[in-house]
N, C-alpha and C positions, 0 to 999 in steps of 0.2 A: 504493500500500500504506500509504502515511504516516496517508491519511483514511479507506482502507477498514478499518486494525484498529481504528480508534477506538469502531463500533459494537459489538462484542461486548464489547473490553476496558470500554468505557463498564456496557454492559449488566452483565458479571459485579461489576465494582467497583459498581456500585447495588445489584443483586440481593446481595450479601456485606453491605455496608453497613446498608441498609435494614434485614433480617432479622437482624442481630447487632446493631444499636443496637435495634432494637427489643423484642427479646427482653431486650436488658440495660434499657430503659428502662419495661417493662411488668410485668418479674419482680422486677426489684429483689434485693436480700439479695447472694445469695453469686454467683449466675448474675451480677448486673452488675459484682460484684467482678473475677469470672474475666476476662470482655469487657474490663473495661476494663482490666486488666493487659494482658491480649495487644494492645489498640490502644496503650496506653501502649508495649509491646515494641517495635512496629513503627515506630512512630512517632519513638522513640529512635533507629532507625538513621538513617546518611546513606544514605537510599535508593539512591541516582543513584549509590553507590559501587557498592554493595550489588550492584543489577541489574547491574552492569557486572561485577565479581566471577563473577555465578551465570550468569550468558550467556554469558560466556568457559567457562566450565567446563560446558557443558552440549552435548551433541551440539549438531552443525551444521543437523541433519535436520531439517525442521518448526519452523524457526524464527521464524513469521507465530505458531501457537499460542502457544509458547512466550514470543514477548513480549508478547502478550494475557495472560498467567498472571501471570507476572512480575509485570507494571505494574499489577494487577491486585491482587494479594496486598497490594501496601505502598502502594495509592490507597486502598484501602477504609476505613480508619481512620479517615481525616479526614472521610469522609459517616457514620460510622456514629455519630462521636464528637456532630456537630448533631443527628441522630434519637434518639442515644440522649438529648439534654436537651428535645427538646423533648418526647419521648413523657412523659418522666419529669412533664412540665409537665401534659401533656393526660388522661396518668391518670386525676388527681386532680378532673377540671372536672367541673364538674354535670353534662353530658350524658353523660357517662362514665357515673359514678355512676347514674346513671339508669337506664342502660342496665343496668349490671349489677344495680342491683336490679330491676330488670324479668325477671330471666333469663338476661339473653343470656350465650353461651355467651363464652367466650374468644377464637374464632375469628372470631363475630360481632364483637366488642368490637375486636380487631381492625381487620378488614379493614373494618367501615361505620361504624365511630366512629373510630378515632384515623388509621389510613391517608390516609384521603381527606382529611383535614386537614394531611395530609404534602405532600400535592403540589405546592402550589407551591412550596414551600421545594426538592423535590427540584429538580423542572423548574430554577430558578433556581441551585442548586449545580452542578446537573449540566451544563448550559449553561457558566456560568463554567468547569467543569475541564477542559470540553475542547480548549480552545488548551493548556494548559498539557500536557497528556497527548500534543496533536500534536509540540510541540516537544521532547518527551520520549523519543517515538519519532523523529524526526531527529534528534535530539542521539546515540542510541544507535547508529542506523545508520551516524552519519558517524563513528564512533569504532570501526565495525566489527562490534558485538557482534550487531547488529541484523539484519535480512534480510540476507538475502546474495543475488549479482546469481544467477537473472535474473530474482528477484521485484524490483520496482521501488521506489522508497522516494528521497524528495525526500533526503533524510540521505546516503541512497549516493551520490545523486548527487552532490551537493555534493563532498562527498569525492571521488568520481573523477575531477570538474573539477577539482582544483588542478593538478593537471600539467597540463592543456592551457589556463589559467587565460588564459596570456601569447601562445597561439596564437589562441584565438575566447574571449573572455569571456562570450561566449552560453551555454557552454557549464554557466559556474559562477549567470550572472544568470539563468536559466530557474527551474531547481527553487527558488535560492533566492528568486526573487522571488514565485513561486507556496505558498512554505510562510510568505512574509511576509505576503501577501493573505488565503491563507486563516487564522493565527494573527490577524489585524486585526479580519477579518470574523465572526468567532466571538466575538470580544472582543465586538466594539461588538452586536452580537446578544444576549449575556449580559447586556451592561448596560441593553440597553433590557427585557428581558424583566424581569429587577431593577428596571429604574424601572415597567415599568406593573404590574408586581403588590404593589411597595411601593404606589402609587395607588389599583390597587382593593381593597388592605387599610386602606387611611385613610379609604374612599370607605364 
């Protein structure tokens, strides 16, 4: 469960980001006012209190959704707040430009001019967040807040190995060696995808 929620929560924390920096870096005026007030809001809390606070007080029921939401609502800020400067960059470029006095609609301008000049910068953040978002959700689950057994979650585990810690330490080295490998493996995957697209943008 540790790796399986990371796909939707990932997805919605891009899909939020994306769409609300982009809106504030394309509109400009009072729209990016608004946005960046409420990423500034979010951004201002201590998250990791925060989710812990609203997951303790939140039914038991469906709580795989519930911490895709969560984790989810106070990731978004931080991708929305790089889309929202570079859009605000890309705007303004000649092919832009171009593009809108040529016509095109807003939507076009959009999604075949400034978007597709997003992606790797996405691809490259989104990569990078996602060890930190694994550890996030084990951190959560071994403090309780998180799934609950008998959905599985490397976090619970850990946590239900300390009492048998000093019986078989297999017990506690298993999950935690597997949330170390896969946090490693994500890592160093981030960084190479950062170094070859830092290279075919020099190139």
């Amino acid at each position: 469960m540790t790796v399986a929620t990371e796909l939707p929560q990932q997805s919605l924390r891009v899909l939020l980001g994306v769409a609300l920096g982009m809106v504030a870096g394309f509109y400009g005026g009072w729209v990016d006012q608004v946005v960046s007030r409420v990423m500034d809001f979010l951004m201002a809390f201590p998250a990791l209190i925060f989710m812990i606070a609203i997951l303790s007080s939140l039914p038991a029921g469906n709580k795989p959704v519930l911490l895709i939401v969560v984790i989810s609502v106070f990731g978004w800020p931080y991708l929305a707040r790089v889309v929202r400067g570079q859009t605000l960059t890309l705007v303004n470029r000649d092919f832009v430009e171009a593009a809108r006095a040529s016509g095109a609609s807003t939507r076009a301008l959009v999604f075949k001019e400034i978007l597709p000049n997003l992606r790797s910068s996405l691809i490259v953040m989104t990569t990078l967040a996602v060890p930190g978002y694994i550890g996030t959700e084990a951190g959560l689950s071994f403090l309780g807040v998180g799934v609950s057994p008998p959905t599985p979650s490397w976090g619970q585990m850990i946590s239900s190995s300390v009492s048998w810690y000093a019986v078989d330490p297999m017990y506690f080295a298993v999950p935690g060696l597997l949330l170390f490998l896969t946090v490693l493996s994500l890592t160093v995957l981030g960084d190479r995808i950062r170094a070859a697209t830092d290279a075919g943008e020099a190139s």
